[in-house]
KOLTORTI-337376 format. One record per residue: y, x, z of N, C-alpha, C in turn; residue in one letter; residue number from 1. Coordinates in Angstrom, 1 decimal, always signed. Last residue first. Layout:
BEGIN
site nv = Y, nu = X, nw = Z, cav = Y, cau = X, caw = Z, cv = Y, cu = X, cw = Z, type = a, seq = NUM
...
END
This chain:
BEGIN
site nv = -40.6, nu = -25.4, nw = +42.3, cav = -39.7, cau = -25.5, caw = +43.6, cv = -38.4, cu = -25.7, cw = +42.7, type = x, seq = 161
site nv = -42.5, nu = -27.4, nw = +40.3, cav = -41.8, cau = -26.0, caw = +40.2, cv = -40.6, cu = -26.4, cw = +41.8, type = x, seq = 160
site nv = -46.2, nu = -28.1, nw = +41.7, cav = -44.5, cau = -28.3, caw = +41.1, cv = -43.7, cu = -27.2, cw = +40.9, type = x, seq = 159
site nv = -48.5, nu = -27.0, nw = +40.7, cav = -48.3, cau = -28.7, caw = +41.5, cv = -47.0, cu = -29.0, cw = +41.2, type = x, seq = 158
site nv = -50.9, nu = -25.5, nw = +39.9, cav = -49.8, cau = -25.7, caw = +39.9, cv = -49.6, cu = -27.0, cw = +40.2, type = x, seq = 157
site nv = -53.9, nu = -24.4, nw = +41.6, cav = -53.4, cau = -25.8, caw = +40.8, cv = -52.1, cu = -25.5, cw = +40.9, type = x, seq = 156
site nv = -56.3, nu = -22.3, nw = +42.2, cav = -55.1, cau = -22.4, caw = +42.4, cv = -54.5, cu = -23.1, cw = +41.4, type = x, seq = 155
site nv = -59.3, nu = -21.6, nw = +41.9, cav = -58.9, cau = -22.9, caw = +42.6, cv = -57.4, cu = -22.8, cw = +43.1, type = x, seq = 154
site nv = -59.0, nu = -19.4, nw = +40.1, cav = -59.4, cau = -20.4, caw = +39.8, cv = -59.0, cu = -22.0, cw = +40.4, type = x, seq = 153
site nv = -58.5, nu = -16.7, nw = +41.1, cav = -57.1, cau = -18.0, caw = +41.4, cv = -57.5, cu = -19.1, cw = +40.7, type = x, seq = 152
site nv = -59.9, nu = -14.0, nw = +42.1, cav = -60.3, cau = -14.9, caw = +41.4, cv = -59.0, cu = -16.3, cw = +42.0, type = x, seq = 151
site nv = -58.3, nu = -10.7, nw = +40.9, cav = -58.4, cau = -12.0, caw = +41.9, cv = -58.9, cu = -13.4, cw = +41.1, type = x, seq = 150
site nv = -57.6, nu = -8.9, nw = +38.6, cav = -58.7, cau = -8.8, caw = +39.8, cv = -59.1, cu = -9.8, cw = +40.8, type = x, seq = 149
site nv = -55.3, nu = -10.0, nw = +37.4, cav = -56.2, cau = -10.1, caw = +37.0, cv = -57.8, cu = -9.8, cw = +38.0, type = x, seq = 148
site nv = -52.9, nu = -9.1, nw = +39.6, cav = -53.7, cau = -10.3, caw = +39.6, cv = -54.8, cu = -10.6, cw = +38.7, type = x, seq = 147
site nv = -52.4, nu = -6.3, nw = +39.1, cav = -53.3, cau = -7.0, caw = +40.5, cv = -54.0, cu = -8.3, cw = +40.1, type = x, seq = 146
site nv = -51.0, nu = -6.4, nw = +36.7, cav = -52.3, cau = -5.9, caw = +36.9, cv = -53.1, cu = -6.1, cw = +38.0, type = x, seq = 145
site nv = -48.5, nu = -7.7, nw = +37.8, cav = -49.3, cau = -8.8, caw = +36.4, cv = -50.5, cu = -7.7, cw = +36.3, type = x, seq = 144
site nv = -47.4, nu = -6.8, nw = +39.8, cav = -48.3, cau = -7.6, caw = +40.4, cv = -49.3, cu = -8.0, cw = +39.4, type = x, seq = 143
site nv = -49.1, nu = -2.6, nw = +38.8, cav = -47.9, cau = -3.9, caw = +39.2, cv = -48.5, cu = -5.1, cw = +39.8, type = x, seq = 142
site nv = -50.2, nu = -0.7, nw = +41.6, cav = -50.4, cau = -1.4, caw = +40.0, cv = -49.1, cu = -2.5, cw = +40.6, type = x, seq = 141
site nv = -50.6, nu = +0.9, nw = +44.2, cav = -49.7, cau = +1.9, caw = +42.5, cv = -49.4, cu = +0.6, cw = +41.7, type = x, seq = 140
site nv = -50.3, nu = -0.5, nw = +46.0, cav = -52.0, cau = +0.0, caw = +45.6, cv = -51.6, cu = +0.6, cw = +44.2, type = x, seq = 139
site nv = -48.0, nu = -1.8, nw = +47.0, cav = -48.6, cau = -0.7, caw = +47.7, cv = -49.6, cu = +0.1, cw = +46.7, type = x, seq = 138
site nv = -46.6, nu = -2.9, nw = +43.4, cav = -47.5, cau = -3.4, caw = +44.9, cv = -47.6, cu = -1.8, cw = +45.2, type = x, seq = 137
site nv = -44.2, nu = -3.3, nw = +41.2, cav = -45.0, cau = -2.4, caw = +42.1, cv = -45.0, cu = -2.4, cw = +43.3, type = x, seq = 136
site nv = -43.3, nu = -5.7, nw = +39.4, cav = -42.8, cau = -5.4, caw = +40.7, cv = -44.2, cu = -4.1, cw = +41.4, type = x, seq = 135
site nv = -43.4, nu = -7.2, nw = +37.3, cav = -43.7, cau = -5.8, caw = +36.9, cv = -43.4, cu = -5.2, cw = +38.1, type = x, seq = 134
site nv = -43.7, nu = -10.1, nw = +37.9, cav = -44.9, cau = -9.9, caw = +37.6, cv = -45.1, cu = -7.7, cw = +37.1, type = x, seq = 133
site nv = -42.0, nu = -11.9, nw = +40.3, cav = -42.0, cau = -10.6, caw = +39.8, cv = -43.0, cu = -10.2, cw = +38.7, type = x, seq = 132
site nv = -43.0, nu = -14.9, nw = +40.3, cav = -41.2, cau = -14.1, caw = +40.2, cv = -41.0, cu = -12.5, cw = +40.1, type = x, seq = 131
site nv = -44.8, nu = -15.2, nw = +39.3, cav = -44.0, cau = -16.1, caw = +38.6, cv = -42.6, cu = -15.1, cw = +38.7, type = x, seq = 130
site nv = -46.6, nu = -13.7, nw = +41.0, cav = -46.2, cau = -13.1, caw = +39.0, cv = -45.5, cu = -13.7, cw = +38.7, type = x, seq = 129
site nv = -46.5, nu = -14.5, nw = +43.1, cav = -45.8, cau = -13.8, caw = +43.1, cv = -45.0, cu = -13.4, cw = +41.5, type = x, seq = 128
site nv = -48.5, nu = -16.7, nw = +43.0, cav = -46.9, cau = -17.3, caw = +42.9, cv = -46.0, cu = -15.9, cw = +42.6, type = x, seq = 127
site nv = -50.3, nu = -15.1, nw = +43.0, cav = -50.4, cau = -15.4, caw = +41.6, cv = -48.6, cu = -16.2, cw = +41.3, type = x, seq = 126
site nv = -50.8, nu = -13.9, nw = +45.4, cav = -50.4, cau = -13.1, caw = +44.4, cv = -50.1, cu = -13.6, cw = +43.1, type = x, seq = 125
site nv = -51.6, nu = -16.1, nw = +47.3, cav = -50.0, cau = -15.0, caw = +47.4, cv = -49.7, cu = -14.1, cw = +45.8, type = x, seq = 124
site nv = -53.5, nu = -16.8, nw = +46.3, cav = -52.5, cau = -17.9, caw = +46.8, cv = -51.1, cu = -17.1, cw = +47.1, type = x, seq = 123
site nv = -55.3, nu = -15.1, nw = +46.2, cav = -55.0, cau = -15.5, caw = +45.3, cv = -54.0, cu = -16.3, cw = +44.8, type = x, seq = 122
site nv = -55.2, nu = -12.4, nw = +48.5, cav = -55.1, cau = -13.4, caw = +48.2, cv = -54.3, cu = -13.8, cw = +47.0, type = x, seq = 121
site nv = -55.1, nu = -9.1, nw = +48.4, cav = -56.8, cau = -10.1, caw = +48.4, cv = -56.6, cu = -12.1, cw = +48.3, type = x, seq = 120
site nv = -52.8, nu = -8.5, nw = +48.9, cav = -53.6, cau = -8.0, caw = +47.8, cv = -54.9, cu = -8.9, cw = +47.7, type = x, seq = 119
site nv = -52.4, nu = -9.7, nw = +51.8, cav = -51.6, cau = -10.0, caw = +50.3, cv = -52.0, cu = -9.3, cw = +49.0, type = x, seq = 118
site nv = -53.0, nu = -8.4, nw = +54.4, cav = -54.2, cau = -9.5, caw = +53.7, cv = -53.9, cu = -10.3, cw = +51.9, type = x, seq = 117
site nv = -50.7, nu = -7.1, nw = +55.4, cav = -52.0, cau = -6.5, caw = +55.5, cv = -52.9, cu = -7.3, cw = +54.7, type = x, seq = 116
site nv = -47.7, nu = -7.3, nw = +53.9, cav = -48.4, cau = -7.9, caw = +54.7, cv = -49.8, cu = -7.5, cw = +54.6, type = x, seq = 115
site nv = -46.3, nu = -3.5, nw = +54.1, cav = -47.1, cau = -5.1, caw = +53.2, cv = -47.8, cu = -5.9, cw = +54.4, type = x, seq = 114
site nv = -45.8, nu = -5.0, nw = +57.3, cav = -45.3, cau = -4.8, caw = +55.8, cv = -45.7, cu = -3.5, cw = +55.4, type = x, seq = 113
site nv = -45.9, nu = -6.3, nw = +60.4, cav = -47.0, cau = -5.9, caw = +59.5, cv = -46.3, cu = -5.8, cw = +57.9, type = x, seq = 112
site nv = -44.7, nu = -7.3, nw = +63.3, cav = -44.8, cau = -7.0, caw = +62.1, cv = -45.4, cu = -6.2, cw = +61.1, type = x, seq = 111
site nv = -45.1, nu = -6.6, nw = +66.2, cav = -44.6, cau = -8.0, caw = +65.7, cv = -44.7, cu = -8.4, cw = +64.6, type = x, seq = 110
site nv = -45.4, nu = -4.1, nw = +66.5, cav = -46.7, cau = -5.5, caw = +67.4, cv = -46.4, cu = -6.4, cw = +66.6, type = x, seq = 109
site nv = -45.1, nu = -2.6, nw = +63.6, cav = -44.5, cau = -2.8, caw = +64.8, cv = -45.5, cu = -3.8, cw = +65.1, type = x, seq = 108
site nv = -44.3, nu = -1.0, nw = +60.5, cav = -46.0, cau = -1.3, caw = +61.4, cv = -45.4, cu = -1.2, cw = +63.2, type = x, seq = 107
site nv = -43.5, nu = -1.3, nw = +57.4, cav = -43.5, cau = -1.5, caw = +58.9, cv = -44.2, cu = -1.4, cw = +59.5, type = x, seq = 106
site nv = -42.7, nu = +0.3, nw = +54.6, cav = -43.7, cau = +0.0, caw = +55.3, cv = -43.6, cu = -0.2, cw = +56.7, type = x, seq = 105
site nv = -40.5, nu = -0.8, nw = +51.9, cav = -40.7, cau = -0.3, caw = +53.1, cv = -41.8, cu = -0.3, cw = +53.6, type = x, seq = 104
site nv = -39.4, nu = -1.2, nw = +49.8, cav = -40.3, cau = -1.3, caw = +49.5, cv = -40.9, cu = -0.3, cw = +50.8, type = x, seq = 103
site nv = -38.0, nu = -4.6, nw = +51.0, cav = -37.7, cau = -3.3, caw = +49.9, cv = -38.8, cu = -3.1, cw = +49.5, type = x, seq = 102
site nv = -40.6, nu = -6.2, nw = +52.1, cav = -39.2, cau = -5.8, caw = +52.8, cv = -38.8, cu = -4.7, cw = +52.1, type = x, seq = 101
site nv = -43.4, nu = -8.4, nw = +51.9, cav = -42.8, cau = -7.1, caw = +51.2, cv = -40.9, cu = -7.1, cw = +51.5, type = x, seq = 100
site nv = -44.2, nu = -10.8, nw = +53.4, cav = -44.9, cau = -9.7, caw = +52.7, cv = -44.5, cu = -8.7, cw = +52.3, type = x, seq = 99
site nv = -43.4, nu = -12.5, nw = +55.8, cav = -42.7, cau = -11.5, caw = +55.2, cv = -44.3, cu = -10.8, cw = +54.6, type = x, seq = 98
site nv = -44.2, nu = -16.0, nw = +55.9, cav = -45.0, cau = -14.5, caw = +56.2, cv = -44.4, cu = -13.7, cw = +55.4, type = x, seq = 97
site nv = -44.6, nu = -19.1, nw = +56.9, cav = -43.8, cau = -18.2, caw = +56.3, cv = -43.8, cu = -16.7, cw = +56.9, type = x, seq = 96
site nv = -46.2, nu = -22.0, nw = +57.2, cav = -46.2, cau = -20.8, caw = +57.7, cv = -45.4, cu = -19.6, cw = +56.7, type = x, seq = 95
site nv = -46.3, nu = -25.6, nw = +59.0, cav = -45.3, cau = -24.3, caw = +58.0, cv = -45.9, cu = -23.1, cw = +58.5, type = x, seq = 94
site nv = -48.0, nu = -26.9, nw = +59.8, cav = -47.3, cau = -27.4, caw = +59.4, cv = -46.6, cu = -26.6, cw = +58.6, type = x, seq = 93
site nv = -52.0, nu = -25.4, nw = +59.7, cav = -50.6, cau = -25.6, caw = +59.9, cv = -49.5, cu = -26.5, cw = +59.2, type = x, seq = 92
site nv = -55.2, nu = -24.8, nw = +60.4, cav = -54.1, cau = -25.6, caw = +60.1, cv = -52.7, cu = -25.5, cw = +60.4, type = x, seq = 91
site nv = -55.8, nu = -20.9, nw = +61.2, cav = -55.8, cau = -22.6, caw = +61.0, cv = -55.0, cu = -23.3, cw = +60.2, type = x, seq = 90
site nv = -55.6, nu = -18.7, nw = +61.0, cav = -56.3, cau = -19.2, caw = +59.9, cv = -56.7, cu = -20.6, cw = +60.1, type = x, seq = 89
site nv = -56.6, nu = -19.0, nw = +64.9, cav = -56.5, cau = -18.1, caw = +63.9, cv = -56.7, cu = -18.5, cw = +62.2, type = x, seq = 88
site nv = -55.4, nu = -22.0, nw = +66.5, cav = -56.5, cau = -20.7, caw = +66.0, cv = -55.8, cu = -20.3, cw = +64.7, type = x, seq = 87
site nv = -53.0, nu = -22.8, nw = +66.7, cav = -54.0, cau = -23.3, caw = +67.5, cv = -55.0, cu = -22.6, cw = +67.4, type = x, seq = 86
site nv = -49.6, nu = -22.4, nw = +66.9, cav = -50.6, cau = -21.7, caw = +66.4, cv = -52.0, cu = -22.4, cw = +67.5, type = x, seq = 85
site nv = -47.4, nu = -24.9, nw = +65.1, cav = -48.5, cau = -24.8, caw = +66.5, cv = -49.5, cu = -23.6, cw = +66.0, type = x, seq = 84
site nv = -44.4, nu = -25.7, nw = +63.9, cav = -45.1, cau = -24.9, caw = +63.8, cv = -46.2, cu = -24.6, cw = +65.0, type = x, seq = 83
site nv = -42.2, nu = -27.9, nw = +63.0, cav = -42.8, cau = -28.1, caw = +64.3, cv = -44.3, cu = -27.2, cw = +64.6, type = x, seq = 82
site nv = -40.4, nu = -26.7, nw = +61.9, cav = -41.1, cau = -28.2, caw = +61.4, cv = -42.5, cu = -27.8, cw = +62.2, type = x, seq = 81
site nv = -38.6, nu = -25.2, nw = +64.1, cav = -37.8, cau = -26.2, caw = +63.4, cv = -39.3, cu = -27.5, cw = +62.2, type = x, seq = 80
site nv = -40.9, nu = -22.9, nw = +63.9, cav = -40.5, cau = -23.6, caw = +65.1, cv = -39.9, cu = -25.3, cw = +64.3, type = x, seq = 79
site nv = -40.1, nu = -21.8, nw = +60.7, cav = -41.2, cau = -22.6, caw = +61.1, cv = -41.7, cu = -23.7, cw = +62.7, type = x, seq = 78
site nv = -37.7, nu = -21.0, nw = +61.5, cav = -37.7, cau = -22.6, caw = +60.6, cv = -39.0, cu = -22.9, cw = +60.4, type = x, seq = 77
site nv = -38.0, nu = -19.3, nw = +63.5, cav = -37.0, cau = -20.2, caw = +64.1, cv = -37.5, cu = -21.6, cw = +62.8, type = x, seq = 76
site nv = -39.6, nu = -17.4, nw = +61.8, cav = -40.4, cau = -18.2, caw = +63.0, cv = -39.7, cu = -19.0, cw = +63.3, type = x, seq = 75
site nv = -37.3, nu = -16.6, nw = +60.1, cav = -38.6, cau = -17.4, caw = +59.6, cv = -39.0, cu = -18.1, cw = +60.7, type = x, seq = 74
site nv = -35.8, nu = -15.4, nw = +62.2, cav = -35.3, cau = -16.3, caw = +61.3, cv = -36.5, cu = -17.2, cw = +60.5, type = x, seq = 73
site nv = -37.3, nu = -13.3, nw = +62.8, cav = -37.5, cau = -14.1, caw = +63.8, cv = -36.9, cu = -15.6, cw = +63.5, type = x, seq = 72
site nv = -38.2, nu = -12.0, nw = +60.3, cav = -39.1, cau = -12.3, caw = +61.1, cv = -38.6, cu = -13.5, cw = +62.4, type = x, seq = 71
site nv = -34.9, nu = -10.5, nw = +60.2, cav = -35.6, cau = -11.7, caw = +59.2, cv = -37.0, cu = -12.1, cw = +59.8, type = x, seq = 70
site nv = -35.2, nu = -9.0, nw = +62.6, cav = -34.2, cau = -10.4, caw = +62.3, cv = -34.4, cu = -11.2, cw = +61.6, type = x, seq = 69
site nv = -36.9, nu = -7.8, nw = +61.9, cav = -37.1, cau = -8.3, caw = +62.9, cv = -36.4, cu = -9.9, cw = +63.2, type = x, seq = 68
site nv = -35.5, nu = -6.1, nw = +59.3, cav = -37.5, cau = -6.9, caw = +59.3, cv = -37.4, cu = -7.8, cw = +60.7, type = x, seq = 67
site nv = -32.4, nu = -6.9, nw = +59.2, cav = -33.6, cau = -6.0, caw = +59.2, cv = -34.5, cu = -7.3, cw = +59.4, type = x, seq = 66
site nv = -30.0, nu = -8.5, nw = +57.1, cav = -30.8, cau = -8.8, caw = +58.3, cv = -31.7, cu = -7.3, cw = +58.0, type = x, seq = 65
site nv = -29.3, nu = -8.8, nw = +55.0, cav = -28.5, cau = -7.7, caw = +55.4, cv = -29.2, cu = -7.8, cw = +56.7, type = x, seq = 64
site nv = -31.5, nu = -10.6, nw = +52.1, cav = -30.9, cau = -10.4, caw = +53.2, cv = -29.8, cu = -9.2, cw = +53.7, type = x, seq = 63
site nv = -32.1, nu = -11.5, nw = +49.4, cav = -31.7, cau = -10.9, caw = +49.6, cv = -31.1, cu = -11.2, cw = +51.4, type = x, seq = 62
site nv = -35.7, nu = -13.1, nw = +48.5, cav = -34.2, cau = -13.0, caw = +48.5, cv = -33.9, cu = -12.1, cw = +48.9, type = x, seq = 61
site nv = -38.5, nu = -15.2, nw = +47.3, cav = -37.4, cau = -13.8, caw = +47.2, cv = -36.0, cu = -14.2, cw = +47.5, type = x, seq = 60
site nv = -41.6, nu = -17.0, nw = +47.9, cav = -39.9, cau = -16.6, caw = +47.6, cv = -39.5, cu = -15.2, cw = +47.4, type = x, seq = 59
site nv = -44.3, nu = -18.5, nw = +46.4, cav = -43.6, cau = -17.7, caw = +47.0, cv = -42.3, cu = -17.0, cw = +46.8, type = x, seq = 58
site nv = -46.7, nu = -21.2, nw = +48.2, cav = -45.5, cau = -20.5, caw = +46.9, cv = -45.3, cu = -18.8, cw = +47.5, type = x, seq = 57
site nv = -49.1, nu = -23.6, nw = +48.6, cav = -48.1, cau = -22.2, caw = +48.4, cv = -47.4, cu = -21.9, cw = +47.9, type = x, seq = 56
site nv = -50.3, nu = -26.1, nw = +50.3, cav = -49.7, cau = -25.7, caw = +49.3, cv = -49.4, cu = -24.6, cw = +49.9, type = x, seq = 55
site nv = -54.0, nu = -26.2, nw = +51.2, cav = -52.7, cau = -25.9, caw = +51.6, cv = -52.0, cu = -26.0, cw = +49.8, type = x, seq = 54
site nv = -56.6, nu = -28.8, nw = +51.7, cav = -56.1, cau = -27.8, caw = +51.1, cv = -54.6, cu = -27.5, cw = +51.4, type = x, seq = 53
site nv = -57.5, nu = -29.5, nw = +55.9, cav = -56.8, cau = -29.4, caw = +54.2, cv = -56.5, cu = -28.3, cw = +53.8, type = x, seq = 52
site nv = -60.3, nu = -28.0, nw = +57.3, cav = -58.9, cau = -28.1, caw = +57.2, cv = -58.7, cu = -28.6, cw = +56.0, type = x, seq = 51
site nv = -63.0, nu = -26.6, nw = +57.7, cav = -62.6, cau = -27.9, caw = +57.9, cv = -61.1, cu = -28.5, cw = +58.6, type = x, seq = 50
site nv = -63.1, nu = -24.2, nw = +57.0, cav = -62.9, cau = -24.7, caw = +55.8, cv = -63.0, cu = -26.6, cw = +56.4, type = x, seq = 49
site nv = -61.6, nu = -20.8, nw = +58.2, cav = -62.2, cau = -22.6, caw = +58.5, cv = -61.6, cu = -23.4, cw = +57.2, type = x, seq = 48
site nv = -60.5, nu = -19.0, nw = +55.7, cav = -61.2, cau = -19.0, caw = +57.1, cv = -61.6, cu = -20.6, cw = +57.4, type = x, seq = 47
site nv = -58.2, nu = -20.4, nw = +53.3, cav = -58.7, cau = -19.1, caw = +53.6, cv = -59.2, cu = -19.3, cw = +55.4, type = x, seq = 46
site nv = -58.4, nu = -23.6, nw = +51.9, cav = -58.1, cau = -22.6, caw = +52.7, cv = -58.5, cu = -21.7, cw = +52.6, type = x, seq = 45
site nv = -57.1, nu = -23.8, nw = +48.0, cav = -58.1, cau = -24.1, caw = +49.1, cv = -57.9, cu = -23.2, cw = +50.5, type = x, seq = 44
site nv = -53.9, nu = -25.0, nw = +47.1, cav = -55.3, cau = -23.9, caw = +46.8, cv = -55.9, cu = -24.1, cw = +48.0, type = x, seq = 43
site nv = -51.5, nu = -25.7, nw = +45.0, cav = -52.3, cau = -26.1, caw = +45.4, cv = -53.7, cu = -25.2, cw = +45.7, type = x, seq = 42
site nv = -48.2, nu = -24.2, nw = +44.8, cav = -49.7, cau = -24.4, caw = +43.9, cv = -50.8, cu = -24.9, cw = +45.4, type = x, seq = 41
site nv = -44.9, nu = -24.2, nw = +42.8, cav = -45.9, cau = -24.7, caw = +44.0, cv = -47.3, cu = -24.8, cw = +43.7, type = x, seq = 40
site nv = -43.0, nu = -21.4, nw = +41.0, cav = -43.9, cau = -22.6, caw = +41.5, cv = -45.0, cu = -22.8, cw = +42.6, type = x, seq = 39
site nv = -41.2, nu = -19.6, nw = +43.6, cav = -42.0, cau = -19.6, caw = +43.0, cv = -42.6, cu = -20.8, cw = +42.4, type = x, seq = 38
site nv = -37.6, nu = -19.5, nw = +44.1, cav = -39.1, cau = -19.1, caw = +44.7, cv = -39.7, cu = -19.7, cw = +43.4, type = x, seq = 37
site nv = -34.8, nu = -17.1, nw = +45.2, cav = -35.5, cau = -17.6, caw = +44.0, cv = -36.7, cu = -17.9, cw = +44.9, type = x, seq = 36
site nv = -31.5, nu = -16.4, nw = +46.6, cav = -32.9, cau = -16.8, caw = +46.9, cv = -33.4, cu = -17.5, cw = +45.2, type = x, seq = 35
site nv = -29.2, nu = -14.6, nw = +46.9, cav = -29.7, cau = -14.7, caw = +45.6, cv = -31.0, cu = -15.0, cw = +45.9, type = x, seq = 34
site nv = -29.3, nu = -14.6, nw = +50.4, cav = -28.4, cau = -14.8, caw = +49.3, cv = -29.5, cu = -14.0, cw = +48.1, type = x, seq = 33
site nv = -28.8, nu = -15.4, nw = +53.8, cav = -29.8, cau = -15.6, caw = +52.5, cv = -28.9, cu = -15.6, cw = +51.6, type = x, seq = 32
site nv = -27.6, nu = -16.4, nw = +55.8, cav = -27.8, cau = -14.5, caw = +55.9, cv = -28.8, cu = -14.6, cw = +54.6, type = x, seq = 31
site nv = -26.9, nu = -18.5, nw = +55.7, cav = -26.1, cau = -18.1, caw = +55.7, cv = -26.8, cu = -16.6, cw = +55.5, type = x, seq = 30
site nv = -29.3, nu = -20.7, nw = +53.9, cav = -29.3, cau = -20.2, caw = +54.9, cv = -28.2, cu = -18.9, cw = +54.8, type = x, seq = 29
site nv = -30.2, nu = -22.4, nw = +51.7, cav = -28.6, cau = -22.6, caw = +52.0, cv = -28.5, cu = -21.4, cw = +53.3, type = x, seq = 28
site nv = -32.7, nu = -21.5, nw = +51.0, cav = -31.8, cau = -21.3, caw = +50.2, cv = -30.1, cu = -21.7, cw = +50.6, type = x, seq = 27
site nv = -34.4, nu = -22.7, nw = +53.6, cav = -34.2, cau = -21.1, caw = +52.8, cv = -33.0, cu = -20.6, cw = +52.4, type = x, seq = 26
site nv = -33.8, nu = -24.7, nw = +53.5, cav = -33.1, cau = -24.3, caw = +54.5, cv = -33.2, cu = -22.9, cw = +54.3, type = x, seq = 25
site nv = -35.4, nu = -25.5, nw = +51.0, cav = -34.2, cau = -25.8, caw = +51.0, cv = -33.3, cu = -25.3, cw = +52.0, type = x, seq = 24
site nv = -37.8, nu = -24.5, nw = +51.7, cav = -37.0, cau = -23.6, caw = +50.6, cv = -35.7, cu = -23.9, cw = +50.7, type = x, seq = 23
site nv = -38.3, nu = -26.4, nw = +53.7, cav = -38.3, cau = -25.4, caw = +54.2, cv = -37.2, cu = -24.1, cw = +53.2, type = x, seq = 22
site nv = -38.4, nu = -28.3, nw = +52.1, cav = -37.9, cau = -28.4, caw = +53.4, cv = -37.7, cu = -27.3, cw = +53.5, type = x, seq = 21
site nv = -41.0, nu = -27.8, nw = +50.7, cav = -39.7, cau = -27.9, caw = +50.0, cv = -38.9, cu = -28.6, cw = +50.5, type = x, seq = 20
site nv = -43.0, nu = -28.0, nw = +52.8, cav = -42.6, cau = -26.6, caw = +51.9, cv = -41.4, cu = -26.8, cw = +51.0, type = x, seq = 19
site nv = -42.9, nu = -30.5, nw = +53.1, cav = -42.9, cau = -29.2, caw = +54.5, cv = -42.3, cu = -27.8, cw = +53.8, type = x, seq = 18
site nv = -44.0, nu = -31.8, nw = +51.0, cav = -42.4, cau = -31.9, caw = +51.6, cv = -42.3, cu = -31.2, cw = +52.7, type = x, seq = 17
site nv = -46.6, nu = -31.1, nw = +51.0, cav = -45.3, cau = -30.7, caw = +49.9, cv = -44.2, cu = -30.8, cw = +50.7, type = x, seq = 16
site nv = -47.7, nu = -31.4, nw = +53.4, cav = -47.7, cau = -29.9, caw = +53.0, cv = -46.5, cu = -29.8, cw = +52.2, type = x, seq = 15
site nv = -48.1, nu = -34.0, nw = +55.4, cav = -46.7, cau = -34.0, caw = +54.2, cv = -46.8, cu = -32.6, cw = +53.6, type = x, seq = 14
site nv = -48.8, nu = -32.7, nw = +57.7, cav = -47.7, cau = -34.0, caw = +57.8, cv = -47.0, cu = -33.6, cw = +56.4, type = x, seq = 13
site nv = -50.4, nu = -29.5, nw = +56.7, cav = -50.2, cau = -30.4, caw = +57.7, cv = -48.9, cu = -31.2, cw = +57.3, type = x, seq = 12
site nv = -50.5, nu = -27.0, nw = +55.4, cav = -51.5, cau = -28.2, caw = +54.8, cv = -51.4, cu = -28.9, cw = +56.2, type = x, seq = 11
site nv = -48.5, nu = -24.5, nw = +53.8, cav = -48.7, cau = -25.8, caw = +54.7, cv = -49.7, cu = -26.3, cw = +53.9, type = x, seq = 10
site nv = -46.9, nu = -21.2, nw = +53.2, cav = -48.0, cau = -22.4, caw = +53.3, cv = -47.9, cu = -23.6, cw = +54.1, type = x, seq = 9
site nv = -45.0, nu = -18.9, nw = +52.0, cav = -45.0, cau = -19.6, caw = +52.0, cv = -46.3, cu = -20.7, cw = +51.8, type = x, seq = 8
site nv = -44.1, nu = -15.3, nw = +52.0, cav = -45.1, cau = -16.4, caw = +50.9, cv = -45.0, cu = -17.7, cw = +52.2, type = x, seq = 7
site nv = -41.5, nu = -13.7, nw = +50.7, cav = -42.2, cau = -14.1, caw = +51.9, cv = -42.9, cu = -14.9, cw = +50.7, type = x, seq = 6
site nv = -39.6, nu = -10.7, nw = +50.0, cav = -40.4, cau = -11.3, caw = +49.6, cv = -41.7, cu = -12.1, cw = +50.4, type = x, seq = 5
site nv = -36.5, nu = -9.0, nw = +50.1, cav = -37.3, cau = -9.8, caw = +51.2, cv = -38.6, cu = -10.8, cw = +49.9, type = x, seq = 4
site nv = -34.3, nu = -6.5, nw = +49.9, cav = -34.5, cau = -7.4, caw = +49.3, cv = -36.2, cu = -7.7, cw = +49.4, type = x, seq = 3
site nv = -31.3, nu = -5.7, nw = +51.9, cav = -32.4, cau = -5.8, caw = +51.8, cv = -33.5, cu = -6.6, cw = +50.7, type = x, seq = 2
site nv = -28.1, nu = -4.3, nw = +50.9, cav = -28.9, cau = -5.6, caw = +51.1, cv = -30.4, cu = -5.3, cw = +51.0, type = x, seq = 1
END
């Protein structure tokens, strides 16, 4: 079994109920098994700042899927709440981003693990301490020594998924 760590955003039609839509199809999904996620937090955009704030979280599970399969199973439930790429670090209705696959490194057109920008965000790393906090990132340190270096000031807990 593979074991899958995605993060999880929206700030479009409803962000909360997009995101806890989404865990719910997460967690009953037939190739998903021992799914956990993270509480839900409120945090400001990253790139254009004339968008809503997004919610975040972040999950874990176990798959038998590879990186591609699981990649294309996310984009099918982000398709499913009606996912538009319009620019880059836009708005969105759902975005679900494999960050960490075992402890593999990918590097395909399609896929990127670690995800390339998940050490520098506040919004990825702080849901992560909920569910791992002794899990060794790429950069040697665990997540509970990463995230002291990040500023998560403007990261609101909102709800427990």
């Amino acid at each position: 079994m593979n074991k899958v760590y995605i993060g999880l955003g929206s700030n479009l039609e409803n962000p909360l109920a997009q995101l806890k839509s989404a865990i719910e199809q997460l967690s009953q999904h037939s190739d998903i098994a021992n799914f956990h996620c993270s509480t839900i937090y409120s945090s400001k955009p990253v790139g254009p700042q004339d968008q809503p704030d997004y919610v975040n979280a972040v999950a874990c599970f176990e798959t038998q899927l590879d990186g591609i399969a699981t990649l294309d199973l996310l984009q099918g439930i982000e398709q499913d709440h009606r996912r538009v790429r319009e620019r880059h670090w836009g708005p969105r209705t759902l975005d679900l981003d494999i960050l960490l696959f075992n402890q593999d490194t990918i590097a395909l057109s399609r896929l990127t693990v670690p995800h390339p920008f998940m050490l520098e965000r506040g919004f990825v790393i702080r849901p992560l301490l909920d569910l791992a906090p002794e899990l060794l990132l790429h950069n040697g340190k665990t997540v509970a020594e990463h995230v002291i270096q990040l500023d998560t000031s403007d990261l609101v807990a909102i709800e427990e998924a």
